[in-house]
C-alpha positions in Angstrom: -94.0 28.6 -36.3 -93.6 30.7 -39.6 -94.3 33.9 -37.3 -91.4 32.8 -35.0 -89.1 32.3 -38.6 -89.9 35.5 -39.7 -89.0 36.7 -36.2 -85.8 34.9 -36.2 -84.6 35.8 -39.5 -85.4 39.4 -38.8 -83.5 39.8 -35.5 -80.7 38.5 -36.8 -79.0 39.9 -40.3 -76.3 37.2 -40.5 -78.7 34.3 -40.8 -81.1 36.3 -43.2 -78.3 37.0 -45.3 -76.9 33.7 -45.0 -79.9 32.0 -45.8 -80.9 33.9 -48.7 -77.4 33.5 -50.4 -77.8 29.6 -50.0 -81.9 29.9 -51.6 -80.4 31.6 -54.1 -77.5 29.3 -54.8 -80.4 26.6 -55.1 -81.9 28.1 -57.2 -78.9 28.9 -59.7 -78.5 24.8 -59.6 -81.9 24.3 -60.6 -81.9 26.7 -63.3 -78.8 26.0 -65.0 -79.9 24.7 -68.1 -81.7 27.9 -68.5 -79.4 30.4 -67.2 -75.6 28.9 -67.9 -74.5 30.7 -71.5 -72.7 27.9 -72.6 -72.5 23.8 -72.4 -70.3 22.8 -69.0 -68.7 20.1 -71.0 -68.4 21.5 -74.6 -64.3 22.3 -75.4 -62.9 25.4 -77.8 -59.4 24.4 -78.2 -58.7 27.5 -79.9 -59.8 29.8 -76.5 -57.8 27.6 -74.1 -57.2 29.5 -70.8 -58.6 33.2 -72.5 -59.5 36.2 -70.3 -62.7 37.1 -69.4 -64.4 39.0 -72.0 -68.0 39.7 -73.1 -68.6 36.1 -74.3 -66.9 34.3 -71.2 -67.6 36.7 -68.7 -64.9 34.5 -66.1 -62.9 33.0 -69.0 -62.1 29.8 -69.9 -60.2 26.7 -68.5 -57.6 24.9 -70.2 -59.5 23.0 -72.5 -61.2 26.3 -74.1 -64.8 25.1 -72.0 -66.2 28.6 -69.8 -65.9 28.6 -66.3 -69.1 30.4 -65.4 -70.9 27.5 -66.6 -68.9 25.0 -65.4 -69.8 27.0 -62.0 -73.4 26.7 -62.1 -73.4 23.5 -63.3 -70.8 22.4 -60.6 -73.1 23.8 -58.0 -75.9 21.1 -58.5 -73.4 18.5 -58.2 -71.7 20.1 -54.7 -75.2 20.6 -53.1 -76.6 17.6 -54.2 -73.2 15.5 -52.9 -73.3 17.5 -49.4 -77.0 17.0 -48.7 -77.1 13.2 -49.6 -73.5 12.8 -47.2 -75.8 14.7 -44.6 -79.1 12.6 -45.2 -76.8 9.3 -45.0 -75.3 10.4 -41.3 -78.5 11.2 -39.8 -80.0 8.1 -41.2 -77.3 6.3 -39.8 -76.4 8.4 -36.7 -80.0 9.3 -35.2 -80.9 5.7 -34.4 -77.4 4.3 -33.4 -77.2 7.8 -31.1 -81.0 6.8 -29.8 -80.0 3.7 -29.6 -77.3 3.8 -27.4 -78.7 6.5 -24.8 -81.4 4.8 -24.6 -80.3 1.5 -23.7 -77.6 2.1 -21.9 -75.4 -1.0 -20.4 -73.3 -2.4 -22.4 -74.7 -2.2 -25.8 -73.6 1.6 -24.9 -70.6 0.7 -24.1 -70.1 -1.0 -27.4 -71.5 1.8 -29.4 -69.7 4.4 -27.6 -66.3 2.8 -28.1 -66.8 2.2 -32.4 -68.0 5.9 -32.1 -64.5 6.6 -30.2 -62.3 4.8 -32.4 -64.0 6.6 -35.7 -63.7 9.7 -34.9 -59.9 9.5 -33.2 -59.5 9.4 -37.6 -59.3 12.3 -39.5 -62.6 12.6 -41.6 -61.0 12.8 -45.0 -58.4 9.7 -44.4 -61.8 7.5 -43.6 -63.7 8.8 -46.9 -61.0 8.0 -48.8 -60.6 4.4 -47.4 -64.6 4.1 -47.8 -64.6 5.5 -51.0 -61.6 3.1 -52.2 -63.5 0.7 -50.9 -67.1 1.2 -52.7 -65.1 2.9 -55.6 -64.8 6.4 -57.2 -67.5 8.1 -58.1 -70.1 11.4 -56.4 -72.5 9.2 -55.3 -70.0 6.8 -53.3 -67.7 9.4 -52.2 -70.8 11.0 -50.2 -72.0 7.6 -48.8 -68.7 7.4 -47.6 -68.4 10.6 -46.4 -71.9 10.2 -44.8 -70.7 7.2 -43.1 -67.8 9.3 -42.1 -70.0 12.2 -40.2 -72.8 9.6 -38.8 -70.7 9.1 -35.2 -70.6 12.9 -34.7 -74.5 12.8 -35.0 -75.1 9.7 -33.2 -72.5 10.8 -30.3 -74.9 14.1 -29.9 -78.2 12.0 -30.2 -76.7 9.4 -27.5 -76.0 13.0 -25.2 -79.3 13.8 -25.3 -81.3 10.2 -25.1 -78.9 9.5 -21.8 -80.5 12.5 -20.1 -84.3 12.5 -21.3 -84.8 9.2 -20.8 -84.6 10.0 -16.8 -87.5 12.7 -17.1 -90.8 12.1 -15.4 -92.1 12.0 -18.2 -90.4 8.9 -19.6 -90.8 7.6 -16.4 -94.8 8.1 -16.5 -94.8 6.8 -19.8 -93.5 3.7 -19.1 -96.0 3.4 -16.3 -98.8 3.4 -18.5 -98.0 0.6 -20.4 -96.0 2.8 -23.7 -93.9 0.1 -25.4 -89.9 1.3 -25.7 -90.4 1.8 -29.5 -93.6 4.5 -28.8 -91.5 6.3 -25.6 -88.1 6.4 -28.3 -90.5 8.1 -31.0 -93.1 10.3 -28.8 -91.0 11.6 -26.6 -87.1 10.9 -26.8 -86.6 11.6 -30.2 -88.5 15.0 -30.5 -86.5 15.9 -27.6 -83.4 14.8 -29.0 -83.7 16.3 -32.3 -82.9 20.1 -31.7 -79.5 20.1 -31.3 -78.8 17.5 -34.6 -80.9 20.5 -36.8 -77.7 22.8 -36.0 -75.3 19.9 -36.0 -77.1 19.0 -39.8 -76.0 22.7 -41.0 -72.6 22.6 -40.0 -72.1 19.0 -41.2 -73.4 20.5 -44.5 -70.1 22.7 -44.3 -68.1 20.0 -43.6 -69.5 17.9 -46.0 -69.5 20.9 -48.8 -65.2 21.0 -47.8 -65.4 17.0 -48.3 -66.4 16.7 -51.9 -64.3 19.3 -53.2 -61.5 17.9 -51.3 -62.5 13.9 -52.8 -63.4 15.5 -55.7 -59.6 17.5 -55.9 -57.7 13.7 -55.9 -59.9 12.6 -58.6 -62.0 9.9 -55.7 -65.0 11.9 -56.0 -67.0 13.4 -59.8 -65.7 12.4 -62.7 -64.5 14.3 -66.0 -65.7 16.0 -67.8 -68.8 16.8 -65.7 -68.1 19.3 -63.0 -68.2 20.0 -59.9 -66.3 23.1 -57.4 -63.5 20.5 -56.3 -62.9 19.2 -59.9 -62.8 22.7 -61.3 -60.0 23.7 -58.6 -58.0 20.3 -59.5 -57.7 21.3 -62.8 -57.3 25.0 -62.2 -54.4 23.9 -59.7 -52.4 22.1 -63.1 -52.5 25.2 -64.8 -51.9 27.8 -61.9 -48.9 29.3 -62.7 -50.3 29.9 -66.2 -53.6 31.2 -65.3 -54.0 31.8 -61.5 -57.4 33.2 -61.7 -58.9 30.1 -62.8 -58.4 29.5 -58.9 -60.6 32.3 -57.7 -64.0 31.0 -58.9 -64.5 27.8 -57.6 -62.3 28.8 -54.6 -64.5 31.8 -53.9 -67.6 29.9 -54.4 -66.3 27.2 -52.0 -65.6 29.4 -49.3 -68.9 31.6 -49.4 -71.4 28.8 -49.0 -69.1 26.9 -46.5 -69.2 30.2 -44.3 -73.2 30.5 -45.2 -73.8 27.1 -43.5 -71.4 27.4 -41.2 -73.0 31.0 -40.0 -76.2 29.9 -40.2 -75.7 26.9 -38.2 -74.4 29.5 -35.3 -77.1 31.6 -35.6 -79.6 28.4 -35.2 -77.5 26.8 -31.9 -77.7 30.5 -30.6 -81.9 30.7 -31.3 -82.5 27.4 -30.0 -80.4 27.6 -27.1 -81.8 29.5 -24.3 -78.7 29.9 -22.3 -76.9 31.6 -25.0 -79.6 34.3 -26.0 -77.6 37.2 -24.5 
């Protein structure tokens, strides 16, 4: 398996690069205490909104606090919000999707049709219902924003279970007595599972867009810790001042949604035979 990695990574340049840009993003997060020059939340009124010099190498905001820090720090906080939203859909989604294509009838029929009606809303309208729902906070804006992207993963899981559970196999299975819970886990599931690892990475890009977007109307992390989406909500108030407060959380935005969004092409084009040329 790590042989066939290695091969991956190296016959393709996008996903090497793509990958190593999000370790290394990680890894910032992790080391932030260590690495970040300055406190994320400690304010200088008398440097509001200065240029970037050799103390605050990307300046500061408008409260005198330096936006390189606030951009390390605020890159725990986004990671951490778009993996739990993903861990919370494919909690949610794997079984329902199983569920449903394996069953069939009308418990399918039921599923299919509250899978149809949530995803006829636009993603962000339904997190921001949730979310004003469960209140504002991170950790509640990426349950609901998990809860939004679980019908996309049970919709592809329900795909797959409808047509492995006519295999042979399945079929021989059941013939030798295997209860429906051991034929779901031994041999639907790890059948089922490939395309949801490339669904999981875009969803992470999705999810990555979500937070700063909650985050932006004030539903998602709260002042004055920060996060990407916070950071471009308040460098949005002071734009015609100081536009280049925009670029860094922007920039860092856009560059980690396009590494999990490449990287999540690069796995549906490894796993997928029919697509290798």
């Amino acid at each position: 398996m790590a042989r066939a990695f290695f091969a991956w990574l190296r016959s393709d340049l996008r996903a090497a690069v793509s990958l190593g840009f999000l370790l290394a993003l990680l890894l910032m997060s992790l080391a932030a205490p260590w690495i970040a020059p300055w406190s994320p939340t400690a304010q200088n009124i008398d440097i509001p909104l200065a240029d970037a010099d050799a103390e605050h190498l990307l300046g500061t905001d408008d409260l005198g606090r330096d936006v390189l820090s606030r951009l390390i720090y605020g890159a725990s906080a986004t990671l951490f919000a778009s993996f739990l939203a993903v861990i919370i859909a494919t909690v949610i989604g794997v079984p329902v999707g199983l569920l449903a294509g394996f069953k069939g009838g009308w418990i399918d029929d039921v599923i299919s049709r509250i899978i149809d009606a949530l995803l006829s809303f636009p993603a962000i309208v339904l997190a921001i219902a949730v979310t004003s729902a469960l209140g504002i906070g991170l950790t509640n804006g990426m349950i609901a924003v998990g809860i939004v992207f679980s019908p996309q993963i049970a919709r592809l899981v329900r795909a797959r279970a409808l047509v492995v559970r006519q295999e042979l196999y399945v079929d021989a299975a059941r013939c030798m007595g295997a209860s429906n819970a051991r034929i779901l886990w031994r041999h639907v599931l790890p059948n089922a599972i490939q395309p949801v690892i490339v669904q999981v990475t875009l969803l992470l890009a999705g999810a990555l867009l979500a937070e700063a977007s909650l985050s932006f109307l004030g539903l998602g992390i709260q002042p004055p810790n920060p996060s990407w989406g916070a950071m471009l909500a308040r460098a949005y108030q002071n734009m015609e001042i100081a536009p280049a407060l925009m670029y860094p959380p922007g920039l860092a935005i856009l560059f980690t949604a396009l590494a999990f969004n490449t990287l999540g092409e690069s796995l549906r084009v490894a796993l997928d035979p029919t697509m290798k040329r």
